[in-house]
N, CA, C and O of each residue as an XYZ file, in Angstrom:
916
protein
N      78.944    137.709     78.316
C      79.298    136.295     78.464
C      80.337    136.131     79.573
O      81.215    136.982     79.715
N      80.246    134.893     80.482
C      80.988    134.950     81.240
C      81.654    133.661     81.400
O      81.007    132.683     81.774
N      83.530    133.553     81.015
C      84.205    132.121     80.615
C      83.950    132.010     82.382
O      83.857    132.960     83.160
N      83.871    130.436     82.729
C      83.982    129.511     83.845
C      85.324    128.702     83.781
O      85.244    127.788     82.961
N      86.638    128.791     84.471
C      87.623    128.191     84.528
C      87.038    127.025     85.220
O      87.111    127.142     86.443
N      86.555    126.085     84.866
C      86.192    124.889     85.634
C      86.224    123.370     85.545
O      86.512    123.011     84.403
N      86.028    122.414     86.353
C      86.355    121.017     86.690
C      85.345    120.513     87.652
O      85.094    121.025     88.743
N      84.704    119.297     87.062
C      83.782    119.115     88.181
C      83.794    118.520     89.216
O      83.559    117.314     89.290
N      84.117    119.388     90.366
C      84.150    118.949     91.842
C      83.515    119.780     92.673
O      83.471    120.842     92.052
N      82.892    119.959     93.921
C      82.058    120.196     94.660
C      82.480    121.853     94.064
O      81.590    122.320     93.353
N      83.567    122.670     94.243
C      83.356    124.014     94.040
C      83.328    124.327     92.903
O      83.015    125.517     92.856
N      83.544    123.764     91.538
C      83.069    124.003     90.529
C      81.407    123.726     90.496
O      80.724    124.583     89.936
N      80.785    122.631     91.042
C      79.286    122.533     91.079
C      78.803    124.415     91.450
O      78.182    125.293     90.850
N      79.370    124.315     92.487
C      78.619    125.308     93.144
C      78.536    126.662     91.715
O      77.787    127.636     91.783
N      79.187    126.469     90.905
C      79.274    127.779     89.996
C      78.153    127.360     89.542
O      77.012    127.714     89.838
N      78.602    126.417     88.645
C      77.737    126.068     87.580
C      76.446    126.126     87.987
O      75.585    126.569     87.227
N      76.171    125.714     89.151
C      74.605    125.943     89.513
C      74.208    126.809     89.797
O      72.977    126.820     89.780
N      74.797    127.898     90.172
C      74.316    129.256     90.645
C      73.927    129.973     89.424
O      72.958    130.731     89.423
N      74.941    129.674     87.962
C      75.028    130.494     86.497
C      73.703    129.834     86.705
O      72.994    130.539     87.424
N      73.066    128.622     86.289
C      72.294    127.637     86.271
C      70.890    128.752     86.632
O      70.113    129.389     85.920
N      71.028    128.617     87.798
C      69.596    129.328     88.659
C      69.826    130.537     88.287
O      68.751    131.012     88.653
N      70.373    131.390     87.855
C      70.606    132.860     88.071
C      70.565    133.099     86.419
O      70.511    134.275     86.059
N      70.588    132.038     85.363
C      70.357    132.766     84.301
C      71.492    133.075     83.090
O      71.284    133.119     81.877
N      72.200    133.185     83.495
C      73.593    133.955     83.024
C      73.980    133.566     82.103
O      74.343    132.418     82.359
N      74.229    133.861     80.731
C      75.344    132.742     80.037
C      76.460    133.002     80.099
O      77.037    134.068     80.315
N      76.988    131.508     79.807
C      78.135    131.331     80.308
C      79.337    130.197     79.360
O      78.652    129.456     78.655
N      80.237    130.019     79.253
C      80.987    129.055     78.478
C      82.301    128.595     79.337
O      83.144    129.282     79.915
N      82.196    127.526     79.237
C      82.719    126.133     79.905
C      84.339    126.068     79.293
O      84.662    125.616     78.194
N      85.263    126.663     80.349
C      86.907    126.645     79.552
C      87.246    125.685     80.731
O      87.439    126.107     81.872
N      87.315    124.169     80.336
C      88.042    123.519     81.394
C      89.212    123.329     82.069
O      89.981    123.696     81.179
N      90.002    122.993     83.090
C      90.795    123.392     83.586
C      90.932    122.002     84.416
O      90.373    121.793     85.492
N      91.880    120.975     83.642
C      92.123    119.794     84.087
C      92.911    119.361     85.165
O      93.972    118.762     84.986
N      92.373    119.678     86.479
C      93.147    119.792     87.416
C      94.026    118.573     88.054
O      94.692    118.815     89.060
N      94.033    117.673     87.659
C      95.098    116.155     87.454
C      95.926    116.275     86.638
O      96.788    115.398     86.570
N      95.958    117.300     85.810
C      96.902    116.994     84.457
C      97.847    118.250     84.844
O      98.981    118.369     84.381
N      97.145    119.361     85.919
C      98.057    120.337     86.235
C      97.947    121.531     85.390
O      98.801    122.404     85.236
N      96.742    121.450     84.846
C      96.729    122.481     84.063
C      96.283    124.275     84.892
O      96.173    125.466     84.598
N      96.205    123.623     85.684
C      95.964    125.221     86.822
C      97.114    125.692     86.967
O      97.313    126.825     87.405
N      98.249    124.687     86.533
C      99.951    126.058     86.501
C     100.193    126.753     85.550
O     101.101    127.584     85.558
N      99.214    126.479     84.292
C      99.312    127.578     83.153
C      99.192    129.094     83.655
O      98.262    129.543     84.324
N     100.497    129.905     83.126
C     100.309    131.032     83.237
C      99.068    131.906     83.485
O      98.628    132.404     84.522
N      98.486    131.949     81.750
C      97.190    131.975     81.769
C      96.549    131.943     82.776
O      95.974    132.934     83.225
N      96.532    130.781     83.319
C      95.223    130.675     84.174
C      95.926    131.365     85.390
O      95.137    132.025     86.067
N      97.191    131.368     85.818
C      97.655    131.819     87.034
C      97.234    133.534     86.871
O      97.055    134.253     87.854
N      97.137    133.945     85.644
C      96.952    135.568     85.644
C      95.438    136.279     86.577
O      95.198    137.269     87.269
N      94.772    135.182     86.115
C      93.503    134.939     86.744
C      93.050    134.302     88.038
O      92.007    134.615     88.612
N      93.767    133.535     88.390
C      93.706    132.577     89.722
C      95.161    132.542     90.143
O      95.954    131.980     89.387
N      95.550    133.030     91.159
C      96.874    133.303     91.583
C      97.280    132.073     92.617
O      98.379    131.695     93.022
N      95.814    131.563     92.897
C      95.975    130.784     93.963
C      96.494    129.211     92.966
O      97.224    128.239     93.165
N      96.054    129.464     92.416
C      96.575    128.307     91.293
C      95.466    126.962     91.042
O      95.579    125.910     90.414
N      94.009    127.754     92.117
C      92.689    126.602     91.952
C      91.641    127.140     91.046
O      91.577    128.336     90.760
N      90.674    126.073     90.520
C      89.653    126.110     90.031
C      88.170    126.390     90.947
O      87.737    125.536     91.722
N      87.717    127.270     90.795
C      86.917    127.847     90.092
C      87.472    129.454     89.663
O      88.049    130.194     90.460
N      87.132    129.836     88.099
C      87.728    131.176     88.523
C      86.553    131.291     87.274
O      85.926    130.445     86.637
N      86.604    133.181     87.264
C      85.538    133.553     86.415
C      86.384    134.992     85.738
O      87.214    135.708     86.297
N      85.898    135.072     84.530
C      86.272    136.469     83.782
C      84.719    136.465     82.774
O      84.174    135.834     81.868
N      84.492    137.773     83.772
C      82.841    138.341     82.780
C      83.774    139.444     81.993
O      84.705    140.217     82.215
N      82.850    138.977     80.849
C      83.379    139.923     79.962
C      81.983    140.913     79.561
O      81.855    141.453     78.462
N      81.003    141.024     80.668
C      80.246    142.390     80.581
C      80.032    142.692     82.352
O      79.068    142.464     83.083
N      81.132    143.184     82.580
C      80.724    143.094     84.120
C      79.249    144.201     84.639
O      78.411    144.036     83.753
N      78.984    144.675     85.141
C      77.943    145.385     85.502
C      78.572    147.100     86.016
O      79.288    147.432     86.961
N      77.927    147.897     84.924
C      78.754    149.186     84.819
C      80.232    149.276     83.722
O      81.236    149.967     83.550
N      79.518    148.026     83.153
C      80.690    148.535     81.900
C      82.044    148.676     82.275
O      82.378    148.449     83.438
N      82.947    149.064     81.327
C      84.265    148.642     81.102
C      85.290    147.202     81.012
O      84.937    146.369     80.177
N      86.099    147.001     81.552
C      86.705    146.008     80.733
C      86.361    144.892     81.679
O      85.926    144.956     82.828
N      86.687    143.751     80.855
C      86.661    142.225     82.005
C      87.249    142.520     82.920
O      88.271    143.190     83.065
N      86.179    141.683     84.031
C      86.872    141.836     85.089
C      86.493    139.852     86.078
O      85.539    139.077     86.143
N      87.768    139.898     86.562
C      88.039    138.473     86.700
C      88.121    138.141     88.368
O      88.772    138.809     89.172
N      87.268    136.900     88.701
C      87.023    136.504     89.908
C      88.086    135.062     90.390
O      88.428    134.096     89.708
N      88.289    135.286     91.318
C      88.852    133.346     91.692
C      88.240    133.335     93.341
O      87.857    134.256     94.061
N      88.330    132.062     93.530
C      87.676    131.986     95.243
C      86.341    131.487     94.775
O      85.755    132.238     93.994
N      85.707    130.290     95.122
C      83.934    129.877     94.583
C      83.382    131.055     95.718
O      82.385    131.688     95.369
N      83.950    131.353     96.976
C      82.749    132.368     97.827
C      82.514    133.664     96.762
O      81.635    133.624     95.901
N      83.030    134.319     96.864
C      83.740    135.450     95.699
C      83.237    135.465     94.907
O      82.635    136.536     94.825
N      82.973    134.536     93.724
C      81.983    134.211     92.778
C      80.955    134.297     93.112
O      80.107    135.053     92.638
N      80.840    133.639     93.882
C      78.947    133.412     94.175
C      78.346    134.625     94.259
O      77.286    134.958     93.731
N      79.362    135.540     95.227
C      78.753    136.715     95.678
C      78.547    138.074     94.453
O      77.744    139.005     94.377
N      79.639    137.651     93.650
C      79.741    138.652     92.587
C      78.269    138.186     91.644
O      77.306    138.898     91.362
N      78.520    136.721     91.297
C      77.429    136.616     90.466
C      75.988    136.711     90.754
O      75.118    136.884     89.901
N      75.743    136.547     92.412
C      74.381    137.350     93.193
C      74.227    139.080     92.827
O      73.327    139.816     92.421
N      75.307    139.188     93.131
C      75.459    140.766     93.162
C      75.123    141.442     91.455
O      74.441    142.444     91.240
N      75.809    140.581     90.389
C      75.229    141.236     89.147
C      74.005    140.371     88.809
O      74.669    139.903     87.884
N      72.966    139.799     88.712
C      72.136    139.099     88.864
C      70.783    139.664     89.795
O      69.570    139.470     89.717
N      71.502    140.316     90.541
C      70.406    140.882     91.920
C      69.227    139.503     92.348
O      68.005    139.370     92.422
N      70.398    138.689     92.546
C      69.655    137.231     93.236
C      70.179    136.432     94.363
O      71.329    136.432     94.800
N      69.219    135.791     94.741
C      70.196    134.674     95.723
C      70.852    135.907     96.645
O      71.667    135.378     97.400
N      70.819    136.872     96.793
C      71.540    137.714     98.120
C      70.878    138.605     98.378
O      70.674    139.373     97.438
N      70.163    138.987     99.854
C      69.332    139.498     99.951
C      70.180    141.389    100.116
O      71.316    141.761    100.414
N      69.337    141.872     99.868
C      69.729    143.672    100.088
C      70.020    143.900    101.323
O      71.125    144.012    101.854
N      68.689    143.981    101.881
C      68.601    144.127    103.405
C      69.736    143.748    104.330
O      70.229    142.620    104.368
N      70.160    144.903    105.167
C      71.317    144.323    105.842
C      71.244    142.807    106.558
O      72.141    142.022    106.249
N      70.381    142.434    107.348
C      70.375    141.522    108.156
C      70.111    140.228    107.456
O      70.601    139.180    107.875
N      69.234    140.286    106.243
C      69.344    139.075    104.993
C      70.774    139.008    104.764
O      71.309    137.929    105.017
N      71.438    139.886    104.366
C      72.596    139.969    103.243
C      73.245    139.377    104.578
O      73.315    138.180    104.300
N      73.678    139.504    105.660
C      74.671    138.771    106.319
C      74.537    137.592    106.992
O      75.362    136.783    107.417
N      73.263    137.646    107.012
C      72.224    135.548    107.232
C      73.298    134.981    106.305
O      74.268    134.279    106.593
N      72.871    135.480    105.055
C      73.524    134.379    103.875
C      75.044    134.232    103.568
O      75.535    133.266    102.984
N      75.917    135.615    104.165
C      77.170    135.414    104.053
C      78.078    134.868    104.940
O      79.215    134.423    104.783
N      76.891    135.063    106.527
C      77.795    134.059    107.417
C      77.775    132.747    107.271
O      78.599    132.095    107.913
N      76.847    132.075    106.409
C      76.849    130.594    106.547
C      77.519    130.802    104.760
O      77.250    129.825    104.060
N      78.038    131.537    104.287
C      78.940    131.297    103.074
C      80.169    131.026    103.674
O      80.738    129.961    103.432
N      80.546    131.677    104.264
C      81.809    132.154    104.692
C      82.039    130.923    105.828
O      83.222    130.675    106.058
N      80.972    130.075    106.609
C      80.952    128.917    106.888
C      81.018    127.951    106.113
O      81.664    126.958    106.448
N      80.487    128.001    105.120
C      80.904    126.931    104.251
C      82.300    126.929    103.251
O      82.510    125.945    102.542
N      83.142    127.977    103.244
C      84.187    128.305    103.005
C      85.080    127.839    103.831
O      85.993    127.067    103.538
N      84.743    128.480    105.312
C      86.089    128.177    105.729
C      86.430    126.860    107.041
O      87.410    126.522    107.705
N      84.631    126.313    106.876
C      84.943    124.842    107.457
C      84.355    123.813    107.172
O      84.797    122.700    107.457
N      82.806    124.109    106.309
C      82.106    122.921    105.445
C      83.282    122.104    104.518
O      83.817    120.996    104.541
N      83.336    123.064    103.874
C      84.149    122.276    102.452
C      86.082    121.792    103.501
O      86.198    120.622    103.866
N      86.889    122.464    103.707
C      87.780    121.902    103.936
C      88.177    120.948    104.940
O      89.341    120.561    105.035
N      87.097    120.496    105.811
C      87.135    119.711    106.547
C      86.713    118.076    105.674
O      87.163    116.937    105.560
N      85.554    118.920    105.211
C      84.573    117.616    104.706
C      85.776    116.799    103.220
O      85.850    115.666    102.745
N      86.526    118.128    102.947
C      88.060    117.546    102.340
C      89.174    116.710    102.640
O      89.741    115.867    101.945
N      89.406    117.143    103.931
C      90.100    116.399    104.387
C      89.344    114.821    105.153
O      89.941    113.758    105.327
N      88.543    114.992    105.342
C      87.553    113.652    105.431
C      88.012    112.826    104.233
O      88.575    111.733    104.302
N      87.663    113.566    103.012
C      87.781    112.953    102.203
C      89.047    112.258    101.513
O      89.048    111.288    100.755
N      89.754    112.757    101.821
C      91.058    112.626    101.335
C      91.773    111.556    102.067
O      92.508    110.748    101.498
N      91.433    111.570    103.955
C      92.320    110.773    104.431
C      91.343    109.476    104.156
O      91.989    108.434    104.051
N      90.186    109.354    104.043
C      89.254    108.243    104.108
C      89.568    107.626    102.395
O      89.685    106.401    102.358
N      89.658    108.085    101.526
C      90.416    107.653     99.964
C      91.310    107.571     99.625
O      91.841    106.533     99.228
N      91.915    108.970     99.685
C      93.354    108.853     99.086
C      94.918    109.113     99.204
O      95.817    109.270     98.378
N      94.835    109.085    100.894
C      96.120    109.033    101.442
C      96.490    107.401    101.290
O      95.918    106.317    101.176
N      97.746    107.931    101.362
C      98.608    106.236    100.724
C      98.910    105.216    101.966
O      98.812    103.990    101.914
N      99.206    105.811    102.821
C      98.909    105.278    104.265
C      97.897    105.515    105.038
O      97.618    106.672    105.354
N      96.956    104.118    105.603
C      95.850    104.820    107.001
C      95.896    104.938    107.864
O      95.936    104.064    108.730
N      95.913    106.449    108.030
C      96.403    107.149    109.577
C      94.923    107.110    110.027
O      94.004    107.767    109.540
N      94.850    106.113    111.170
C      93.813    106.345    112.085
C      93.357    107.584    112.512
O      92.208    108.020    112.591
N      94.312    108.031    112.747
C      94.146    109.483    113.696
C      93.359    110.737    112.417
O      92.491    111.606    112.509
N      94.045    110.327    111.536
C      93.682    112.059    110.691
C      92.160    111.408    110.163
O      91.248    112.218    109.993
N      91.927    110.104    109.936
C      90.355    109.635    109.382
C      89.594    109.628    110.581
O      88.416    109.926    110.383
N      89.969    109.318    112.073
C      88.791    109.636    112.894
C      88.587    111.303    113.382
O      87.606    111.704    114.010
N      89.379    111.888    113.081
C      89.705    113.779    113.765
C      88.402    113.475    112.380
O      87.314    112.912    112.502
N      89.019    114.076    111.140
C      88.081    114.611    110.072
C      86.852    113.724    110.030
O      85.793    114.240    110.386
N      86.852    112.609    109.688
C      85.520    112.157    109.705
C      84.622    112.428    111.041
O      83.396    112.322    111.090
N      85.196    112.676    111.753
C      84.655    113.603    113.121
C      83.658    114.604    113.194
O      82.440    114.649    113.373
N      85.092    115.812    112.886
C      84.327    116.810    112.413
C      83.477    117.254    111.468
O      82.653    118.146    111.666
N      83.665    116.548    110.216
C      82.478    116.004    108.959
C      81.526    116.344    109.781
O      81.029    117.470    109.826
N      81.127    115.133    110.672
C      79.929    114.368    111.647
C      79.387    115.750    112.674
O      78.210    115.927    112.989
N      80.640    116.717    113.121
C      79.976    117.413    113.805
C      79.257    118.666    112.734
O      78.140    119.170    112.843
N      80.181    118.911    111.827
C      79.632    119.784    110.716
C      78.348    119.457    110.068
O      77.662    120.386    109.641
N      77.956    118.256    109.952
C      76.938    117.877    109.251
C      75.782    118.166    110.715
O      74.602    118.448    110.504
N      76.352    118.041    112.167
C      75.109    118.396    112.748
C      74.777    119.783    113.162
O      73.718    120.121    113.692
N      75.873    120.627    112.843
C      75.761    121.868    112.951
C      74.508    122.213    111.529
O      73.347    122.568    111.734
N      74.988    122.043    110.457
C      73.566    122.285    109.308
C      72.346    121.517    109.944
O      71.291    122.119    110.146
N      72.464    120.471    110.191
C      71.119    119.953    110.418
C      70.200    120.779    111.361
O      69.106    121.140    110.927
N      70.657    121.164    112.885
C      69.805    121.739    113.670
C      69.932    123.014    112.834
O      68.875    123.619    113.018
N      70.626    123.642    112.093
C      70.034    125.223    111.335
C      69.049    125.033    110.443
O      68.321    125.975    110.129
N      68.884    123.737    109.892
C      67.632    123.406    108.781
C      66.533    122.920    109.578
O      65.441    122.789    109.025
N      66.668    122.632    110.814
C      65.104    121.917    111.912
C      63.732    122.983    111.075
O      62.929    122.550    110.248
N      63.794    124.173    111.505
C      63.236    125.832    111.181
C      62.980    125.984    110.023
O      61.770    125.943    109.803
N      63.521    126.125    109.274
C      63.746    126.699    107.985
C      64.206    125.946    106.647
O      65.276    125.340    106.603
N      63.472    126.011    105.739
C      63.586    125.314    104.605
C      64.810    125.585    103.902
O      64.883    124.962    102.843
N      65.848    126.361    104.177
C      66.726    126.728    103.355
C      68.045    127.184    104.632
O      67.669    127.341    105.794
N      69.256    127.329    104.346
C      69.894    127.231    105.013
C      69.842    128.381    105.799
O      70.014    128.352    107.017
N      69.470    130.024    104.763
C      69.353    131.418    105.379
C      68.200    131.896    105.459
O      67.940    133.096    105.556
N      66.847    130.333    105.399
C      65.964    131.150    105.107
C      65.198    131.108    103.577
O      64.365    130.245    103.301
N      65.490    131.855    102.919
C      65.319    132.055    101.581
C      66.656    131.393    101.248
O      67.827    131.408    101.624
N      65.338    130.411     99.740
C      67.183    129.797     98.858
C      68.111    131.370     98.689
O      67.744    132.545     98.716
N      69.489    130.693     98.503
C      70.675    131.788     98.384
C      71.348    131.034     98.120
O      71.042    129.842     98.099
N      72.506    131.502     97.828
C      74.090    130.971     97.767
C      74.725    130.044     98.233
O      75.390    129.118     97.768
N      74.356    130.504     99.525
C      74.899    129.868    100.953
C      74.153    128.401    100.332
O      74.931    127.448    100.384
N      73.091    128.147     99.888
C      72.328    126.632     99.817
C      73.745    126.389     98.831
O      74.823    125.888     99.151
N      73.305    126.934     97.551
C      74.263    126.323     96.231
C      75.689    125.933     97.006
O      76.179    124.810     96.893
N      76.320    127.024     97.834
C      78.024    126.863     98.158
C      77.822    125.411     99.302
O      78.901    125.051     99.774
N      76.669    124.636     99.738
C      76.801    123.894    100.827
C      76.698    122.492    100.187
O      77.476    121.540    100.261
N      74.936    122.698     99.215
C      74.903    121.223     98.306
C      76.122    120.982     98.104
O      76.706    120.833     99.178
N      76.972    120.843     96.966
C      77.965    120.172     96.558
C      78.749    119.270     97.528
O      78.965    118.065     97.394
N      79.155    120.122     98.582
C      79.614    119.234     99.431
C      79.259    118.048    100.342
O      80.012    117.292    100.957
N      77.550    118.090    100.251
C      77.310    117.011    101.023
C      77.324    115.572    100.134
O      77.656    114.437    100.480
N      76.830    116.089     98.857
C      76.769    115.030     97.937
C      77.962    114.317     97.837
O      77.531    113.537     96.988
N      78.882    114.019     97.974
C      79.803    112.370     98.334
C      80.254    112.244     99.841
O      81.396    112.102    100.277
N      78.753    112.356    100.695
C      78.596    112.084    101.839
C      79.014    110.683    102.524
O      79.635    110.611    103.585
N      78.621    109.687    101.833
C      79.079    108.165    101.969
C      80.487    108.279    102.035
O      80.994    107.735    103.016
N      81.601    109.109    100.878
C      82.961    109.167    101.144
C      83.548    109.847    102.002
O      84.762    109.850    102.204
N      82.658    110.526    102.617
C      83.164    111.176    104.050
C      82.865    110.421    105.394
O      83.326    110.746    106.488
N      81.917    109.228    105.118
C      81.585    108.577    106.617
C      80.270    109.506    106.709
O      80.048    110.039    107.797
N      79.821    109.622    106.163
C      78.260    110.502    106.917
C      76.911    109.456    106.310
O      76.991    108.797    105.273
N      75.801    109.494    107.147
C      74.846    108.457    106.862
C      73.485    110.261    106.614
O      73.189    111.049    107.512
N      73.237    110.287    105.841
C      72.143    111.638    105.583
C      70.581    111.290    106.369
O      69.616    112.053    106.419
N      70.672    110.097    106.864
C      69.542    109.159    107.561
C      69.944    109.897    109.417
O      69.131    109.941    110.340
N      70.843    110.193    109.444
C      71.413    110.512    110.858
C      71.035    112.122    111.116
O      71.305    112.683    112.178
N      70.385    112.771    110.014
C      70.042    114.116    109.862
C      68.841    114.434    109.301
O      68.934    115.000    108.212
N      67.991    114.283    109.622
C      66.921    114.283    109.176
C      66.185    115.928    108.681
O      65.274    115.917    107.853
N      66.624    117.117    109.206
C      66.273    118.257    107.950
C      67.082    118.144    107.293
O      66.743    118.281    106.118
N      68.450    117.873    107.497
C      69.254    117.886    105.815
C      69.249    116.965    104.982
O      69.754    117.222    103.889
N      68.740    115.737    105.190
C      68.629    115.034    104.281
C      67.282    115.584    103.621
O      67.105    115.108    102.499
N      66.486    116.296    103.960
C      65.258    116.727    103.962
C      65.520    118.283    102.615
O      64.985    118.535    101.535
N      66.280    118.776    103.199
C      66.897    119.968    102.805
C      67.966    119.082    100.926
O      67.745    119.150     99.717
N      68.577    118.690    101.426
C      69.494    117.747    100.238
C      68.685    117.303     99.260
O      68.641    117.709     98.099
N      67.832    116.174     99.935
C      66.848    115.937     98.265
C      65.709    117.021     97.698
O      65.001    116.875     96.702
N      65.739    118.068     98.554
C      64.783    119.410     98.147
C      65.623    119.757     96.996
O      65.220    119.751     95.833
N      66.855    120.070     97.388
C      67.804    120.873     96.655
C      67.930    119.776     95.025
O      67.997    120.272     93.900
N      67.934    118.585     95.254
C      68.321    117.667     94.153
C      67.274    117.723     93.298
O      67.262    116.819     92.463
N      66.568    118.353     93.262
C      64.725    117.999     92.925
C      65.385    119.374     92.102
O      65.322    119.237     90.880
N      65.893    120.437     92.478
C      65.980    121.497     91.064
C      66.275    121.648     90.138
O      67.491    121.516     89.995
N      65.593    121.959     89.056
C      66.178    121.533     87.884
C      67.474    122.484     87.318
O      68.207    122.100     86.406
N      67.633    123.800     88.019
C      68.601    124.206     87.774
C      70.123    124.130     88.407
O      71.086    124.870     88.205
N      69.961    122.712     89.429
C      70.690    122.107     90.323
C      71.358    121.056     89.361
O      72.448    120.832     88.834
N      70.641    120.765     89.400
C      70.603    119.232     88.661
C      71.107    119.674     86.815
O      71.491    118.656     86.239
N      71.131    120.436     86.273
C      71.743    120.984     84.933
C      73.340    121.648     85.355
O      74.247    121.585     84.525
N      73.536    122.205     86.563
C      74.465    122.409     87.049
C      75.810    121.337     87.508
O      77.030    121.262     87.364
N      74.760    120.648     88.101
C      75.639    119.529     88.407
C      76.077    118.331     87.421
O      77.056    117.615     87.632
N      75.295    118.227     86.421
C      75.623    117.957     85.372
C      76.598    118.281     84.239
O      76.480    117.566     83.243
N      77.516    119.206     84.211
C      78.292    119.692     83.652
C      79.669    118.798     83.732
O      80.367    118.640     84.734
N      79.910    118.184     82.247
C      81.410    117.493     82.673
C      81.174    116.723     83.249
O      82.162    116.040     83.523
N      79.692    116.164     83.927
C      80.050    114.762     84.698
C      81.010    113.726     84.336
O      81.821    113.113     85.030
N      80.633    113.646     82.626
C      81.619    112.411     82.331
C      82.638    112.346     82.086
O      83.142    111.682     81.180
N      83.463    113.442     83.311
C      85.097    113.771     83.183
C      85.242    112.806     84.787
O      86.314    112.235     84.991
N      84.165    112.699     85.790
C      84.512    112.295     87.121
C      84.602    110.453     86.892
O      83.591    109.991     86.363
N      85.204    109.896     87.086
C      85.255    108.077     87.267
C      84.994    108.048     88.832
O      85.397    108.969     89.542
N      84.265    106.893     89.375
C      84.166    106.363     90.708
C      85.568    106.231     91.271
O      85.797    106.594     92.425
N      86.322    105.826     90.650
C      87.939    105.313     91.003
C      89.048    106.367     91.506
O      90.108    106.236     92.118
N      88.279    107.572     90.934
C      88.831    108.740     91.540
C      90.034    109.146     90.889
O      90.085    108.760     89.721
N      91.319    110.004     91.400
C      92.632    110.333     90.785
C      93.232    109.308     90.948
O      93.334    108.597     91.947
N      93.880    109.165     89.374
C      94.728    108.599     89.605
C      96.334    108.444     89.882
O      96.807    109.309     90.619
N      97.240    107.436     89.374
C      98.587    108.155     90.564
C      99.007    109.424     89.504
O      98.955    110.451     90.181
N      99.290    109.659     88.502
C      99.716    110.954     87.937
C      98.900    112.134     88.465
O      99.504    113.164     88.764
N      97.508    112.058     88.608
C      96.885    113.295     89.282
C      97.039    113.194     90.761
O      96.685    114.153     91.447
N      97.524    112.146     91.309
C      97.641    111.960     92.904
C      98.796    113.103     93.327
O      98.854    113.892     94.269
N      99.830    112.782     92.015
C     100.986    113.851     92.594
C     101.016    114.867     92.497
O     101.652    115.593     93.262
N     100.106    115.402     91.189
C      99.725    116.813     90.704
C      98.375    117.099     92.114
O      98.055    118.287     92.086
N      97.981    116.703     92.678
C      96.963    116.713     93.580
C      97.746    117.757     95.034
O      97.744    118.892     95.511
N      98.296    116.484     95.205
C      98.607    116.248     96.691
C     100.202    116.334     97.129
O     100.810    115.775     98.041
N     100.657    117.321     96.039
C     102.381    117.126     96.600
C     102.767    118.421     96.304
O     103.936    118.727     96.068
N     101.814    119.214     96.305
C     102.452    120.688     95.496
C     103.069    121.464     96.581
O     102.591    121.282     97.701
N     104.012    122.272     96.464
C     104.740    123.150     97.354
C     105.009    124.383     97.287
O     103.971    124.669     96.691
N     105.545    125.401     97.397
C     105.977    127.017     97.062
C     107.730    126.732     96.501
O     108.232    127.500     95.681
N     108.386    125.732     96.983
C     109.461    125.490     97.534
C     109.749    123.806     96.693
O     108.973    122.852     96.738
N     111.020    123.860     96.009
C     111.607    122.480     95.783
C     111.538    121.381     96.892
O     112.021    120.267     96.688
C-alpha cells in the first residue's frame, strides 16, 4: 500500500492519475495546504521541502522497510519504475520521457504558476509580472504544441511526461491561454480527458477546490512563507 500526502492541485493530479493508470493501491492522507498543514513535523520528516505531493510505499520493490518519496517528478518516476510502466527501458525511450519530465518540472508548471498567481492572486496588478508570465505560459504552451504536431503523446508513447503535463494545462483560461490557439494540444488535452483513469484521478478531493480560490488565511499560509522571521 502506498499513503499519498496529497491536495488537489495540478501536482497532486499528476499522482493520483498515474496510481490511477498504473494500478497501484493507494490511500488518500490529505495535507491541507491553506491551513498549513505541510509544517507538521510529520509531514516535514517526509517532505523536507515542506510541499505536497509526497509518497511512503510501504512495499517498496525488493523489500525492506518504507521507503518515502517527495518532488511529483520523483514520484512519477519511482512509481513507473515499480510498476514497469509509463517509462520506457530502452535508453533513448527512457530519456524522450524524462527530458520533457524534467521540462515540465522545471518550466511547464512554475511558470504556468506564476501566470497564475500574478493573473489571480497577487494583491496588487503588476502589469509587468502578468504580461512576462502570461507570456511565457503562451510561449510554453507553443513549445508543447509543435512537439504534439507528430505524435500523439508528448514522448511518443503515453508516459509520465503526458500525466506530469495534463494537470497543468487544465486551468488554462486562468493563465490567459485560449487551447483553440493550439491545435495538437488541444487535440492531445481532450485525448487525455477522455481517460478514464485520468478522469478518476482527477477526481480525487475535487470537492475540497471552490472557483473562488484561497482564501485570505490560506493567502498568507500560501504566499508569505520564508526560512527567516
Amino acid at each position: 500500500m502506498i499513503d499519498l500526502y496529497y491536495w488537489p492541485t495540478p501536482n497532486g493530479w499528476k499522482i493520483t492519475i498515474a496510481l490511477e493508470e498504473m494500478g497501484l493501491p493507494y490511500r488518500v492522507v490529505p495535507v491541507n495546504i491553506g491551513r498549513g498543514e505541510q509544517f507538521k513535523p510529520d509531514f516535514l520528516a517526509i517532505s523536507p521541502n515542506n510541499r505536497m505531493p509526497a509518497i511512503v510505499d510501504h512495499e517498496p520493490p525488493g523489500g525492506g522497510a518504507p521507503i518515502s518519496v517527495f518532488e511529483s517528478g520523483a514520484i512519477l518516476i519511482y512509481l513507473a519504475e515499480k510498476s514497469g510502466r509509463f517509462l520506457p527501458k530502452d535508453l533513448r525511450g527512457r530519456f524522450e520521457v524524462l527530458q520533457w519530465l524534467m521540462w515540465q518540472m522545471g518550466g511547464l508548471g512554475p511558470m504556468l504558476g506564476q501566470a497564475h498567481h500574478f493573473r489571480q492572486y497577487a494583491p496588487e496588478k503588476i502589469q509587468y509580472g502578468i504580461d512576462r508570465y502570461t507570456n511565457e505560459a503562451n510561449r510554453l504552451y507553443g513549445v508543447l504544441n509543435k512537439r504534439l504536431a507528430d505524435r500523439p503523446f508528448v514522448a511518443g508513447e503515453y508516459s509520465i511526461a503526458d500525466m506530469a503535463a495534463w494537470p497543468w494545462i487544465v486551468p488554462h483560461e486562468r493563465q490567459g491561454q485560449k487551447l483553440e490557439d493550439f491545435p495538437h494540444l488541444r487535440r492531445w488535452y481532450d485525448t487525455m480527458k477522455e481517460r478514464p483513469a485520468v478522469q478518476k484521478g482527477f477526481s480525487v478531493m475535487r470537492d475540497m477546490v471552490t472557483g473562488t480560490g484561497p482564501d485570505e488565511e490560506a493567502k498568507k499560509v500560501l504566499f508569505g512563507q520564508r526560512a527567516t522571521p
